[in-house]
Structures are given as C-alpha cells and as structure tokens.
C-alpha positions, 0 to 999 in steps of 0.5 A, a space after each residue: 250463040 254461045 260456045 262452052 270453051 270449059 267451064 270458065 270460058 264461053 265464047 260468044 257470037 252475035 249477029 242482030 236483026 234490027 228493025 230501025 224507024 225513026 220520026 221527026 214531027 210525025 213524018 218517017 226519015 228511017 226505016 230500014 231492016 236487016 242484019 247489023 254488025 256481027 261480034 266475036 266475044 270471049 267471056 272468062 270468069 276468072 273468080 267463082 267463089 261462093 255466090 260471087 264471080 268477076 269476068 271479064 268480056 273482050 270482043 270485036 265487032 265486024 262490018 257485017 251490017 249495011 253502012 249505007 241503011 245505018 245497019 252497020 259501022 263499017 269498020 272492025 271495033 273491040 271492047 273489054 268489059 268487066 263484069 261482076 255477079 253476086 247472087 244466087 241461081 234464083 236471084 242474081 245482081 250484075 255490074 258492068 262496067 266497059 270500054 267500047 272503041 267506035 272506029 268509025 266514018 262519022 265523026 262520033 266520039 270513039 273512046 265510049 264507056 259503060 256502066 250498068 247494074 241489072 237484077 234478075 229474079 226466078 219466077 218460075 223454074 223455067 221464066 226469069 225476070 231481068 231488069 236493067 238500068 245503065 249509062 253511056 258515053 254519048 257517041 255524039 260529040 255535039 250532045 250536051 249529056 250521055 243516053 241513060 236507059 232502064 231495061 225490064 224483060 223475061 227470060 223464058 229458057 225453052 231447053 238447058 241451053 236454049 232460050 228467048 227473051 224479050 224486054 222493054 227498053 225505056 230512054 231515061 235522058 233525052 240522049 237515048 231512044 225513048 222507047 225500044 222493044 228487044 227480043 232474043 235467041 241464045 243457043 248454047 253450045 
C-alpha cells in the first residue's frame, strides 16, 4: 500500500504472500506458503524537473514472516536506495541503486547491494509494460558469483489508485532462482 504524504513523499507498506517450493533431483525439500516480513518504506523525490526525478527510498523490514517455514529473517533490517527516472508518462526508464542490511541468524553476508535499470512502456491508457533487469550481492558467502535476474511483466491499473500486476521473473546466473512468477496489488492512498 501506498500512502501520499504530499506530493513529493509516499509512504509505502508491504506484506508478501509467498509461496515457496523447492526441488533437488525431482524430489520436493520446500513448500511452504504464508505471509513473509512486513516493511515500512518512505520515498521522497527530492528533484522533479522536467522528464527527470531522483528519490531516495529508506526503509525497514519487520519480523513478520515465519522464520521456521524460511518465511521470514526474524530480525528488524533497513535499507536506503537511490532511485533515478527519466522518461515520460508513456515511457519511463529506472535506475536503482541500493543498500540492504541483512541481520540475520544464518550466517549470510549482511552488507548487500543492488543495481538495477528497468523500462516501462504504455500499451494502453490503462496496461503498462515493465521489463527489468538487475544484480545483487549474493547473501551467501560461500557462492562464487551474486544472482543476476531479468523481470518482464504487466501493470493493469483497475482505478487511479488501484492496480495489479504480474511478471515473469528469469535467473540470468546460477545464483538465482531460475524462474519465479510474481503478482501484485497497489493501493494508493
């Protein structure tokens, strides 16, 4: 959900449903399904001139998720971002770049970093297409490489403030998922 503070400050809230499975030589040693770790973001576009706009995005994340199913940490995390678009309201190019901290209770790397770039085109007044491609640090230390991911998908926008969405996640390196199928819900507020 997201909350206008003005017009330069949102306030964001996120809880995510996951449905986790995972397979090793045919034979499932995952599946669990549940709420994960709630977050509390706040966005504040500090510069809006013309077709550019540069933001930056801090938050934290909650212990919500059950840590004995791998649905949540289990501790309180925070993030900073810097986020840069340029574009218009038909078509729009991203670049993120971010700081995670991953507290956490099983010896991960706790100081991750993001970058990703990401377009979006209007189909239609109300469809939107969104493609992404991105890299992390890799949360195990024991991992020769860090997940690098492409992310296509639609943006259907139901009212002004209300949308869904859903894209097709595809693991680039042998770090991350090989394939993962995302929906969503916005509300604006």
């Amino acid at each position: 959900m997201c909350f206008g503070l003005s017009d330069r400050t949102d306030l964001i809230m996120e809880i995510p449903y996951q449905c986790l499975m995972e397979k090793n030589k045919g034979i499932k040693v995952l599946d669990e399904k549940g709420f994960g770790d709630g977050s509390l973001e706040l966005k504040w576009r500090f510069i809006e001139n013309g077709n550019c706009s540069c933001a930056l995005k801090t938050g934290i994340s909650l212990p919500t998720g059950d840590h004995d199913k791998g649905l949540g940490n289990d501790n309180v995390n925070y993030s900073l971002y810097f986020i840069t678009t340029i574009g218009t309201k038909k078509n729009a190019l991203h670049f993120n770049a971010g700081y995670d901290r991953n507290k956490n209770d099983f010896d991960e790397e706790e100081n991750l970093w993001h970058f990703s770039m990401a377009v979006e085109r209007e189909l239609t007044e109300k469809l939107k297409f969104a493609a992404d491609i991105g890299i992390e640090r890799n949360p195990d230390k024991d991992s020769g490489g860090d997940p690098m991911f492409f992310l296509a998908g639609l943006i259907y926008s139901i009212t002004e403030n209300t949308s869904v969405d859903l894209g097709f996640k595809l693991g680039l390196t042998d770090e991350e998922t090989d394939r993962s199928l995302m929906a969503g819900l916005t509300l604006c507020f």
